[in-house]
C-alpha positions in Angstrom: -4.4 -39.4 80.0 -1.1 -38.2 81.2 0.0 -34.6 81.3 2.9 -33.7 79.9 5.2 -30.9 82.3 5.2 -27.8 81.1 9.2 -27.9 80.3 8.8 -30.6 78.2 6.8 -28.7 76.3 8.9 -25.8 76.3 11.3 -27.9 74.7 9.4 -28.7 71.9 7.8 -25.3 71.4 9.4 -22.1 73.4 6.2 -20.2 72.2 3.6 -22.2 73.9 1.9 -19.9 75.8 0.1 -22.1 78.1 2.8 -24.2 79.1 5.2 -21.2 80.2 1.6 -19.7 82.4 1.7 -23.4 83.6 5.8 -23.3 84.5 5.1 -19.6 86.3 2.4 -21.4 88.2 4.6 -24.3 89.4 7.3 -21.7 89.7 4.8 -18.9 92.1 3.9 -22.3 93.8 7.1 -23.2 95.2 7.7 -19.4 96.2 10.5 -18.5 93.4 8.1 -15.0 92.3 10.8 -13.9 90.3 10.9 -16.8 87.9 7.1 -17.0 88.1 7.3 -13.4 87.1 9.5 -13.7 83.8 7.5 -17.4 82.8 4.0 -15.1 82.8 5.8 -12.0 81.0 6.9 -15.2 78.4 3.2 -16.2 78.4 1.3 -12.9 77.4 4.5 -12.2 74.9 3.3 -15.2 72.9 -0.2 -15.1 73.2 -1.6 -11.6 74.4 -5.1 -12.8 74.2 -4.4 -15.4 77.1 -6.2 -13.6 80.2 -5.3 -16.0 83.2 -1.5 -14.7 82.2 -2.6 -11.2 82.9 -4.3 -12.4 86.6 -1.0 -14.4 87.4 1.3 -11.8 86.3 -0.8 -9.5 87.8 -1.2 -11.4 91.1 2.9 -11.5 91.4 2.9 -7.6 90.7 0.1 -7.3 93.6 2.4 -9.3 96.1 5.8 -7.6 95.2 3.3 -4.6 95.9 3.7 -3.0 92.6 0.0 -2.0 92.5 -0.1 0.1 89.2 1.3 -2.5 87.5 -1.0 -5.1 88.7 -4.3 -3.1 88.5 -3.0 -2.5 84.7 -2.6 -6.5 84.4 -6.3 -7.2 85.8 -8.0 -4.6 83.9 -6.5 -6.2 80.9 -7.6 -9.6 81.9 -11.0 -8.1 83.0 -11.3 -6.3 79.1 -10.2 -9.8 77.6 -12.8 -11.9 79.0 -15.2 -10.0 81.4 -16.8 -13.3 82.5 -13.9 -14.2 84.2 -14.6 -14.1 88.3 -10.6 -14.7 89.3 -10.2 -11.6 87.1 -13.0 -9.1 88.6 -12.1 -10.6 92.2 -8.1 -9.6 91.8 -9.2 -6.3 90.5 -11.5 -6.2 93.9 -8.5 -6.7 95.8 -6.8 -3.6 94.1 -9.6 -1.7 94.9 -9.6 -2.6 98.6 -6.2 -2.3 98.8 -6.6 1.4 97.6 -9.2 2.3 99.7 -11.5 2.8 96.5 -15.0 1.1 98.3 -17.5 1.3 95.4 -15.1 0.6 92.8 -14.9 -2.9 94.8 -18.2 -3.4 95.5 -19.2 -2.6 92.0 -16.5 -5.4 90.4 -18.0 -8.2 93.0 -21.3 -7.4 91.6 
């Protein structure tokens, strides 16, 4: 089965959710953060049950070292599915970029 890029979708339905976490990926990937940025803000506007927007948006905030912001993006995607392990491990890295030791070790446990 073929995958179909994520602009392509967009083109059909500018409220796929998926698709514009997928663009932002492809976007973070080849090092344009700011465009990554606005495709995951696109992403959680049109589904804000969609977790793995909140790490990648979160992840973006972490590296432009907007650390409020990003802790309040993992926390989110932590409270929206708390099985997720890239969720609990980006809020780790909050915590150890903090300083705040047993708030990390408790989120790796």
């Amino acid at each position: 089965m073929t995958s179909i890029p994520p602009p392509r979708i967009l083109a059909i339905d500018s409220t796929h959710a998926l698709a514009w976490n997928n663009l932002g990926t492809l976007k973070e990937t080849g090092g344009d953060l700011e465009s990554a940025l606005r495709c995951y803000e696109n992403s959680i506007r049109h589904d804000s049950t969609l977790s793995k927007g909140y790490v990648n948006r979160g992840n973006i905030r972490f590296a432009l070292g907007e650390m409020a912001e990003a802790r309040r993006d993992f926390q989110t995607a932590v409270r929206l599915r708390p099985w997720d392990a890239d969720a609990h491990y980006a809020m780790a890295r909050v915590h150890a970029q903090s300083g705040e030791t047993e708030s990390l070790i408790e989120e790796l446990k």
